[in-house]
C-alpha positions as CSV (number, residue, x, y, z in Angstrom):
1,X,0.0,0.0,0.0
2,X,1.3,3.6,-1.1
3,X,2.0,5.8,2.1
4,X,-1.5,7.6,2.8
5,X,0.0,11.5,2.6
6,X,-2.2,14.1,1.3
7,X,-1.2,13.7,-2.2
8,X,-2.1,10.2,-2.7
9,X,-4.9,10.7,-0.6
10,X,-6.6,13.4,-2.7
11,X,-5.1,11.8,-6.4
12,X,-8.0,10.1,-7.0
13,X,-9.8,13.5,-7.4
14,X,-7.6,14.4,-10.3
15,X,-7.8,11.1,-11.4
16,X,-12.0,11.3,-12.0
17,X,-11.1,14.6,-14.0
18,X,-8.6,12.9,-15.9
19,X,-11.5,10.3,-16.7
20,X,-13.7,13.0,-17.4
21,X,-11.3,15.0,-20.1
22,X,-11.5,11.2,-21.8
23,X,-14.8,11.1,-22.1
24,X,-15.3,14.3,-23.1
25,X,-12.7,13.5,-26.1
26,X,-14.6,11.1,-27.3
27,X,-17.7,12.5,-26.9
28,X,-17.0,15.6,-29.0
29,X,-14.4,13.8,-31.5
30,X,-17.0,11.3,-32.8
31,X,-19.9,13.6,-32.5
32,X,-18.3,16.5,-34.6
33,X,-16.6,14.1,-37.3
34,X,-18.8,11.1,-37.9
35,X,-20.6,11.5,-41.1
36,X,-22.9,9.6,-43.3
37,X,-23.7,5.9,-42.2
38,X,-21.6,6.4,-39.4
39,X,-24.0,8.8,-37.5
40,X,-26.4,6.0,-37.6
41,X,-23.8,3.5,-35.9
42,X,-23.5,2.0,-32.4
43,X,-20.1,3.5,-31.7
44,X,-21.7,7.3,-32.0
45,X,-24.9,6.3,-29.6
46,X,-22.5,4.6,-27.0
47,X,-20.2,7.5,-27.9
48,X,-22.5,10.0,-26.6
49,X,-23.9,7.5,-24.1
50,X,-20.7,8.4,-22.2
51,X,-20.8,11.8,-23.2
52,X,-23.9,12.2,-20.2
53,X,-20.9,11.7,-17.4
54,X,-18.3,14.6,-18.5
55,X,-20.1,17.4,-17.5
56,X,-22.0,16.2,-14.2
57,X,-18.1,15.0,-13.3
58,X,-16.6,18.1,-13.6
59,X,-19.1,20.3,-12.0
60,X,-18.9,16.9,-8.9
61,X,-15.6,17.2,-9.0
62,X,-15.6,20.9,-8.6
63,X,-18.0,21.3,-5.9
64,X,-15.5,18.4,-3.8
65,X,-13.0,20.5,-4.3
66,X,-14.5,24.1,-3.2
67,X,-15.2,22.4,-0.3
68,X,-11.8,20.9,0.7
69,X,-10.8,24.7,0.1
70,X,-13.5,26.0,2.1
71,X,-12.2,23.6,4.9
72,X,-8.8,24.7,4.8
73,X,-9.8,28.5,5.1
74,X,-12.2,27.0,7.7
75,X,-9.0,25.6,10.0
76,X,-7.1,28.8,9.5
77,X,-10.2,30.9,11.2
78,X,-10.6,32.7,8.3
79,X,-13.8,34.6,9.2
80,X,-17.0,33.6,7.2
81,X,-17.1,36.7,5.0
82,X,-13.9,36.6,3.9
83,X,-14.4,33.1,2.9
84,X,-17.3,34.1,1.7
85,X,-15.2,36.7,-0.9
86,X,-13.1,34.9,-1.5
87,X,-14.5,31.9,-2.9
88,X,-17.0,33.9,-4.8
89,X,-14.7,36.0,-6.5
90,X,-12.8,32.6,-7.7
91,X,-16.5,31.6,-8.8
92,X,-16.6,34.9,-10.4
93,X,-13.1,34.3,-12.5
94,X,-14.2,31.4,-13.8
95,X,-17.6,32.7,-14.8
96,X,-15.2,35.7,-16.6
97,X,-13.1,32.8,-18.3
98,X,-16.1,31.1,-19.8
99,X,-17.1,34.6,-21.1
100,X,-13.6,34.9,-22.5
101,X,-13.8,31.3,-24.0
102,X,-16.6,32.3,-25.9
103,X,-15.4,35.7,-27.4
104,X,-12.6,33.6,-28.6
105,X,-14.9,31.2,-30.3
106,X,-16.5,33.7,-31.7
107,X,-13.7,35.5,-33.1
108,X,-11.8,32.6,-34.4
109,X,-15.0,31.4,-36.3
110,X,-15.7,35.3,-37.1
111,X,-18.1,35.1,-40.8
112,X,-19.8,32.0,-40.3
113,X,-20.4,32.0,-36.8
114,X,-24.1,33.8,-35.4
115,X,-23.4,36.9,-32.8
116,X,-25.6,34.7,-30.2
117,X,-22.8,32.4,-29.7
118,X,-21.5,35.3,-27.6
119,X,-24.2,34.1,-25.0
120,X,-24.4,30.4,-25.2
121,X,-24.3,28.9,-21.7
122,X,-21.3,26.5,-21.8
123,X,-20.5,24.4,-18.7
124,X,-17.6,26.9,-17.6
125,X,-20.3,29.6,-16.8
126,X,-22.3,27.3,-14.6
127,X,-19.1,26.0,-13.1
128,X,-18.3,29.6,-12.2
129,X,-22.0,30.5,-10.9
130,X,-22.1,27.3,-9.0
131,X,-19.0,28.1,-7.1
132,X,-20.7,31.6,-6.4
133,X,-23.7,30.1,-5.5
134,X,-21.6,27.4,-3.0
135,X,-19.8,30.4,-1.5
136,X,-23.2,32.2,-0.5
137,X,-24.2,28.9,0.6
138,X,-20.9,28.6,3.3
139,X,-21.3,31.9,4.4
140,X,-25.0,31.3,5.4
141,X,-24.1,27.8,6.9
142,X,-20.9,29.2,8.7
143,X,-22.9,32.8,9.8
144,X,-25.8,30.6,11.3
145,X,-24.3,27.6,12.7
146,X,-21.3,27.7,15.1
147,X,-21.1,23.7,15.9
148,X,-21.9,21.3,14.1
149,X,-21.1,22.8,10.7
150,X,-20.1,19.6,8.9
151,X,-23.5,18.3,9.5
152,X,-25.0,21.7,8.5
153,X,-23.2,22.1,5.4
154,X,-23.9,18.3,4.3
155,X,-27.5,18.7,4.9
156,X,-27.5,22.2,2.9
157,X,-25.8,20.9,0.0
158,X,-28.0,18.3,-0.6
159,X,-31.0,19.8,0.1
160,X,-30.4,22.6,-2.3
161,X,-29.1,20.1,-4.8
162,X,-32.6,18.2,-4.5
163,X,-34.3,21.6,-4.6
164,X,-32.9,22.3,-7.9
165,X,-33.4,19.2,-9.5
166,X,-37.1,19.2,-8.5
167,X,-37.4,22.4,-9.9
168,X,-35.9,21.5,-13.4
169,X,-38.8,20.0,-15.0
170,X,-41.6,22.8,-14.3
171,X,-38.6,25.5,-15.3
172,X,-38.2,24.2,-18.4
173,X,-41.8,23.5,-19.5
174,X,-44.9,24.6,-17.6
175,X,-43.1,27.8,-15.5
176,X,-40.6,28.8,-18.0
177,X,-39.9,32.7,-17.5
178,X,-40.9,33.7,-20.7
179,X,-40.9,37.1,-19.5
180,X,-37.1,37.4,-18.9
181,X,-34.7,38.4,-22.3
182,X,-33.7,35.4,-23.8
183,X,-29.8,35.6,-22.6
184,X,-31.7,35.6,-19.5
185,X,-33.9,32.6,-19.6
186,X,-31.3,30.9,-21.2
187,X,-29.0,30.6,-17.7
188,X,-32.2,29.2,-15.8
189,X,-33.1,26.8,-18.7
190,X,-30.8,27.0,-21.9
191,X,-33.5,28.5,-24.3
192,X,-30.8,30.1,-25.7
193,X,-32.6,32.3,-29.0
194,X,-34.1,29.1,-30.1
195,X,-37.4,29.4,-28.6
196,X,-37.5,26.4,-26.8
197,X,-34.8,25.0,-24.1
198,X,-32.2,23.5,-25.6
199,X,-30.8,19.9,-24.0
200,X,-26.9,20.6,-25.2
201,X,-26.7,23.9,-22.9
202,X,-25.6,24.0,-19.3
203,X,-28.3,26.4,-17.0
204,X,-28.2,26.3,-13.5
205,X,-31.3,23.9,-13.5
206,X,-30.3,20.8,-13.5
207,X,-26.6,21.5,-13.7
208,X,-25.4,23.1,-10.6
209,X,-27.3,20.5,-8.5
210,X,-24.4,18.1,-9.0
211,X,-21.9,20.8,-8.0
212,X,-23.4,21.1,-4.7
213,X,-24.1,17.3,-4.3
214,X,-20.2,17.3,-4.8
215,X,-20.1,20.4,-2.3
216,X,-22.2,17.6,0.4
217,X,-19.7,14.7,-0.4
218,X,-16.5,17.4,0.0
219,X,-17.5,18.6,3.2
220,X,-18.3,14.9,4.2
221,X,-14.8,13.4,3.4
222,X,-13.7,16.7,5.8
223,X,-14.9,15.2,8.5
224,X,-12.4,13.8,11.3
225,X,-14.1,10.6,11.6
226,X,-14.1,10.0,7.8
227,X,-10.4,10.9,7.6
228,X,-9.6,8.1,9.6
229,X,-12.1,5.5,8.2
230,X,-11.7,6.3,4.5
231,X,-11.9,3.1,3.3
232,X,-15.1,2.4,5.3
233,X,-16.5,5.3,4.2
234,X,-15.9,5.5,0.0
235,X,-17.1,1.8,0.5
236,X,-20.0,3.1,1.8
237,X,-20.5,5.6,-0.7
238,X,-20.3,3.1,-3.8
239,X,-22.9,1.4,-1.8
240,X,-24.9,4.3,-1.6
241,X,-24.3,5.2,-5.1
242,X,-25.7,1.5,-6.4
243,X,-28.8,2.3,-4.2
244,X,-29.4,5.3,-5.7
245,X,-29.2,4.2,-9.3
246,X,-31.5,1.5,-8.5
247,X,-34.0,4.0,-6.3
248,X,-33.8,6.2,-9.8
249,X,-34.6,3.2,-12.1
250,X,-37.3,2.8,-10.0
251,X,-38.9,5.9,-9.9
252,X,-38.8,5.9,-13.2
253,X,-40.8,3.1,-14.3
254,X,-43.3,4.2,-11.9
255,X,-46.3,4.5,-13.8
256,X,-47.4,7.5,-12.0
257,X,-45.5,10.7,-12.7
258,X,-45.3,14.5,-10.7
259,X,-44.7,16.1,-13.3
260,X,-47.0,17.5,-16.7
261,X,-44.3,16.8,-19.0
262,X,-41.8,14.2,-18.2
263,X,-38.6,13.9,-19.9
264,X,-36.4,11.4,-18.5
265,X,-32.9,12.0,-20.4
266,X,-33.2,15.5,-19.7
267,X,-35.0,17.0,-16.7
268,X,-36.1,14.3,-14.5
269,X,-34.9,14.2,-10.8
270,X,-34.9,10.3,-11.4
271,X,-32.5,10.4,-13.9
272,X,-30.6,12.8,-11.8
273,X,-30.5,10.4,-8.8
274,X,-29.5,8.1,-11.4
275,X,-26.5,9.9,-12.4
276,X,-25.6,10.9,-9.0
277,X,-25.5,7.5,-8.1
278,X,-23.3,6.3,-10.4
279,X,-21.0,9.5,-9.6
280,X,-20.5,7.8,-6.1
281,X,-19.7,4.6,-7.3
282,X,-17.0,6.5,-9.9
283,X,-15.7,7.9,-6.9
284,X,-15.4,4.6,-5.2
285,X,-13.5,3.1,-7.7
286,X,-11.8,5.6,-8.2
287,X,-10.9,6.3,-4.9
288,X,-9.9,2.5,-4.9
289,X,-8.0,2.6,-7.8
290,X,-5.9,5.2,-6.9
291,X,-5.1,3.8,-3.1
292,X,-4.0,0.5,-4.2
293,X,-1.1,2.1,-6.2
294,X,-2.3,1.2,-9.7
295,X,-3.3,4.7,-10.6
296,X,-0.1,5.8,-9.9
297,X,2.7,3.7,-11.3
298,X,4.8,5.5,-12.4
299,X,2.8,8.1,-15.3
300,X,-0.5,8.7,-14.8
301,X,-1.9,9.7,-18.0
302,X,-5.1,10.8,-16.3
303,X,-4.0,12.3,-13.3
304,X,-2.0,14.2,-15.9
305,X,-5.0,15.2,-17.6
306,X,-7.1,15.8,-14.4
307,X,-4.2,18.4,-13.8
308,X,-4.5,20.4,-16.3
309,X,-8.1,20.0,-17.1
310,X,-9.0,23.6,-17.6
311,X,-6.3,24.1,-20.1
312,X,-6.7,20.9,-22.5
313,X,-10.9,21.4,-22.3
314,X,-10.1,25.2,-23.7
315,X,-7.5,23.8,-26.5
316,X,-8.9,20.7,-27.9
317,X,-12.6,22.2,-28.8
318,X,-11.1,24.2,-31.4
319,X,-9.3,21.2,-33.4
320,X,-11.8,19.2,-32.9
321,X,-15.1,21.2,-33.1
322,X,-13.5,25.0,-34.6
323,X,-12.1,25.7,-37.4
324,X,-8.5,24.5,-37.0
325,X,-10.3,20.7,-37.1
326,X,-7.8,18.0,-37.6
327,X,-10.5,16.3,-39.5
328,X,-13.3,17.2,-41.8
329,X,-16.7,17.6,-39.9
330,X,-19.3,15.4,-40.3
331,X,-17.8,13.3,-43.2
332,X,-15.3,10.4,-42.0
333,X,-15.9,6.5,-40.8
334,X,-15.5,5.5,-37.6
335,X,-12.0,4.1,-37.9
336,X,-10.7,7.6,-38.9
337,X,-12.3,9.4,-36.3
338,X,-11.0,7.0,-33.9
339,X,-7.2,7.8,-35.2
340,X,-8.1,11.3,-34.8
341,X,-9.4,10.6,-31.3
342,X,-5.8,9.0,-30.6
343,X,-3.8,12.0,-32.0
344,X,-6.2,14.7,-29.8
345,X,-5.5,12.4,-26.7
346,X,-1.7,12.2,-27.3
347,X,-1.4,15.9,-28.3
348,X,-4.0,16.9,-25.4
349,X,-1.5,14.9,-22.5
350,X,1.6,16.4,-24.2
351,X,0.5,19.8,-23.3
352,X,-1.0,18.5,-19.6
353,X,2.7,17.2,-19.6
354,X,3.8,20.9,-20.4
355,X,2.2,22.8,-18.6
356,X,2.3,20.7,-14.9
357,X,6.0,21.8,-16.0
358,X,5.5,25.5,-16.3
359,X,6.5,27.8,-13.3
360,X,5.5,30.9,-12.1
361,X,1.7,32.6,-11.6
362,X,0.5,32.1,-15.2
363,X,1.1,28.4,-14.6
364,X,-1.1,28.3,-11.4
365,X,-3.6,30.3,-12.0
366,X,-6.2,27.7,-12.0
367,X,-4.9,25.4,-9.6
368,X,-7.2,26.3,-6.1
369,X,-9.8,24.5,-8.5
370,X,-8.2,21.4,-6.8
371,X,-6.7,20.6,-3.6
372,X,-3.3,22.0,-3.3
373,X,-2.0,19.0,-2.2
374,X,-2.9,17.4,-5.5
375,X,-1.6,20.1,-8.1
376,X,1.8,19.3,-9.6
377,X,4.6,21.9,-10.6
C-alpha cells in the first residue's frame, strides 16, 4: 500500500477529472466528425452515451474540491465573509473565463459563426455560478451555525441540490420565465434564442445541482471521523451510489409521474438520482483505484490530464469542433475518427505534460480548482 500522505490521498480526485477530459474527447471527436452511415452507428450512440458523465463530473468534481478549500480557510479561522469573498470572486473568474472562452470562439469562427454564440451557456459559466452560488451557501451555513457545521453544510448541500433538481422540469416547460430576455432565460433553462430549451446547454437547472451534491460529499470526506475511516466510508458511498441508481430506475418506471411533461434523459430528478449514483460509485472506484497504487505507477496519464483540465478542455474544442479541425466535420468512418481521437488524446497529455512543468503565476492560476495537495509543478 502507497503511504497515505495528502497527495495520494486526494489523487484520485484528479484522477476522475482525468477520466472526465477522456470522455469528453470522445464525446466531442465522434460527435463533430462522424458523417454519413456512421452517425447511424452503435459506436456514436455509446459514444454520446458516455458523453452524459463529462459534465456532471466536472461540475462533482468541482463542488468536492471548493469544499476541501473551504475547509482549509475554515481551520485557518478565516472569518466567514472573507471566505465568503473569496470563494465567490474565484467563482466569479471562472464565470469571466467562460465569457472569455466564448469571445474567442466567436472570433476565431468570425463570418460563419451567429453573434448569439456570444451568450451560449457553456459548462464553464455554470461552473463559475455554482461556485458563487456554494460560496453564498458557506457563508449562510458558517454565519448561522457555530457547531456542528459539517453536518449543517452536508444537509444544505443536498437539500439545495434536491431543490434544484425538483425544480428542473416545471422550469423548463410549464413555468418557463418567458418574461425574462432570452440571454436571461437561457441561464435558468438553456433557451438560448431558439425558442424552446435546448438539451446541449448548461443552465443552472439541473446542472449546478451536481456541484453542490459534490459540495455535500467534499464537506463529508472533511470530516475527522471520515479521515480516519476512509476506506469504510468510500465503501460506503459506492454502496450508496448503487442504491441510488437502483432508487432512480425505480422511480422511473413508476407508472405515475409529478410532473405534466416528463422527460427522462433530460430534466427528470430520477434520472438525476441516477446519475448521481453512479457519480458515487466512480468515486469509489476511483478512490480504490488510486489507493491501491495502480493509478499511480509511475505516469498517470489521467491524473495528468485531471491536472491540467481547464487548459486541455479550452485547446482541444477548437481542433476538434473549430475551425483549425484535424479532420473534416461530419464526413469520416469511424475508424478515422478513432485515429483522430488517438492524436487529440496524445497531443491533449503532451500539453497536460507541459504545462504541470511551467513555473510561475501564469502556470497556477487555476490550480485552487483542486486541492493544493494534488496540483503538480
Amino acid at each position: 500500500m502507497p503511504t497515505d500522505s495528502p497527495r495520494s490521498r486526494l489523487a484520485y480526485i484528479d484522477w476522475m477529472r482525468g477520466l472526465a477530459c477522456v470522455l469528453m474527447f470522445q464525446t466531442h471527436c465522434y460527435d463533430s466528425w462522424l458523417g454519413g452511415a456512421a452517425r447511424q452507428s452503435k459506436v456514436l450512440m455509446y459514444s454520446q452515451l458516455g458523453g452524459t458523465f463529462p459534465a456532471p463530473l466536472f461540475l462533482f468534481l468541482a463542488g468536492i474540491s471548493f469544499a476541501l478549500v473551504t475547509g482549509k480557510l475554515r481551520d485557518k479561522n478565516v472569518p466567514p465573509a472573507e471566505i465568503a469573498t473569496t470563494t465567490i470572486r474565484r467563482g466569479a473568474e471562472i464565470f469571466g473565463l467562460g465569457l472569455l472562452f466564448r469571445l474567442q470562439e466567436f472570433l476565431i469562427a468570425l463570418g460563419w459563426a451567429p453573434w448569439s454564440d456570444l451568450l451560449r451557456v457553456d459548462v464553464l459559466n455554470t461552473i463559475g455560478l455554482s461556485m458563487m452560488f456554494m460560496g453564498i451557501l458557506c457563508w449562510l451555513v458558517l454565519s448561522l451555525y457555530r457547531r456542528s457545521q459539517t453536518r449543517a453544510f452536508v444537509l444544505a448541500a443536498l437539500g439545495t441540490a434536491l431543490l434544484i433538481s425538483l425544480l428542473t422540469p416545471p422550469l423548463w416547460t410549464t413555468w418557463r420565465p418567458h418574461w425574462l430576455p432570452w440571454p436571461l432565460e437561457s441561464y435558468i433553462n438553456g433557451v438560448h434564442n431558439l425558442g424552446t430549451p435546448q438539451a446541449w446547454l448548461f443552465p443552472i437547472f439541473p446542472w449546478t445541482a451536481f456541484a453542490f451534491a459534490g459540495l455535500a460529499v467534499g464537506f463529508l470526506l472533511q470530516n475527522a471521523w471520515t479521515r480516519s475511516h476512509e476506506v469504510q466510508v468510500f465503501v460506503s458511498l459506492g454502496a450508496m451510489g448503487i442504491a441510488l441508481v437502483e432508487l432512480g430506475r425505480w422511480l422511473d418506471r413508476r407508472p405515475q409521474q409529478f410532473y405534466a411533461v416528463y422527460d427522462y434523459w433530460h430534466t427528470s430528478p430520477n434520472f438525476f438520482i441516477v446519475r448521481l449514483g453512479l457519480l458515487l460509485v466512480i468515486l469509489c472506484g476511483s478512490y480504490a483505484w488510486v489507493r491501491s497504487g495502480a493509478g499511480q505507477w509511475g505516469f498517470s496519464p489521467l491524473i495528468l490530464l485531471g491536472q491540467a483540465s481547464l487548459l486541455v478542455y479550452w485547446v482541444h474544442i477548437e481542433f476538434v469542433y473549430g475551425r483549425f479541425s484535424i479532420l473534416p466535420k461530419r464526413a469520416i468512418n469511424a475508424r478515422t475518427a478513432s485515429l483522430g481521437l488517438m492524436i487529440i488524446f496524445l497531443t491533449m497529455l503532451a500539453l497536460a505534460w507541459a504545462r504541470t512543468r511551467m513555473k510561475g503565476r501564469g502556470a497556477q492560476a487555476f490550480a485552487w480548482l483542486r486541492p493544493r495537495s494534488v496540483s503538480a509543478g
